[in-house]
C-alpha positions, 0 to 999 in steps of 0.5 A: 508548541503542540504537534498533533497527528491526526488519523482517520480509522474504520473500526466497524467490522462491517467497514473491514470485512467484505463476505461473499456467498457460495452460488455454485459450490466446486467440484472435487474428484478423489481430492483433486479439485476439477471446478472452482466454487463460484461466489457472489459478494453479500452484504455484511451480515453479523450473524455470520461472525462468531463474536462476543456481542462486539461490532468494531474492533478495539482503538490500535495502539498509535504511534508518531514522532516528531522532533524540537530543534534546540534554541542552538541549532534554530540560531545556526539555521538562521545564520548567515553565510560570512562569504556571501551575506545571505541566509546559509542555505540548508539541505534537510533530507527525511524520510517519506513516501511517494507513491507513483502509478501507471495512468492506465489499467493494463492486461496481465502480462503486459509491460508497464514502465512508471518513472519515478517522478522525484528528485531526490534520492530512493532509498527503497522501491516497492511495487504491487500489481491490483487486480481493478475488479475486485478487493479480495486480492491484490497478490494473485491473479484468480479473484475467486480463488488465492490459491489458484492464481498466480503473482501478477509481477512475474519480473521487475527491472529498475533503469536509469536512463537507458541502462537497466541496474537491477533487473 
């Protein structure tokens, strides 16, 4: 039996690297900023990059797990129950990820509500807000500027049901 774990990289610093070009450039009045600069995206140009002569990033170290049942172990799982003549029912629970999102964009501001549609049991909840319009950040709410914006997730609540339990 061979397990095999497939993955799908961009290594080509073209592929990972977005620049952008200074239109206007800000304005500053005794080192208080007054206007923010204004970019536009160009296309990837290497001879902006101070490399080595190389145009992709080395391979990342990969790791994956798995795990073989023992011949033991695949025997009890396919035993069957002595009070009812079936198979034994088995519950197996592992770790994963399930990712939900809101089905429409929504304003900054705006209340959002996104049932987390498992049956099973969360062991962890993370969240993120995105800005539509652009890839520079996903964190802050000014696109031209990181510094400038604010978090978009100014307060997080989980309910179950009608009852709020963290909030």
């Amino acid at each position: 039996n061979d397990v095999t774990f497939e993955y799908k990289t961009r290594l080509e610093l073209c592929d990972l690297i977005k620049m952008r070009a200074v239109v206007t450039p800000a304005v500053w009045d005794d080192g208080n900023l007054i206007e923010d600069a204004v970019y536009k995206e160009i296309k990837f140009n290497y001879h902006y990059l101070e490399t080595n002569g190389n145009k992709s990033i080395p391979i990342p170290e990969l790791w994956g797990r798995y795990s073989e049942m023992t011949e033991a172990e695949r025997n009890w799982r396919k035993s069957i129950d002595e009070n009812t003549g079936q198979p034994r029912k088995q519950i197996i629970y592992i770790e994963d990820f399930e990712s939900f999102e809101s089905t429409n964009p929504v304003s900054i501001g705006s209340r959002v509500e996104i049932p987390i549609g498992t049956s099973s049991p969360a062991k962890h909840v993370f969240w993120m807000a995105s800005l539509v319009d652009t890839g520079y950040s996903n964190y802050t709410t000014n696109k031209e500027n990181l510094y400038r914006g604010w978090n978009p997730c100014s307060k997080s609540g989980i309910k179950y049901g009608t009852s709020y339990r963290v909030s």
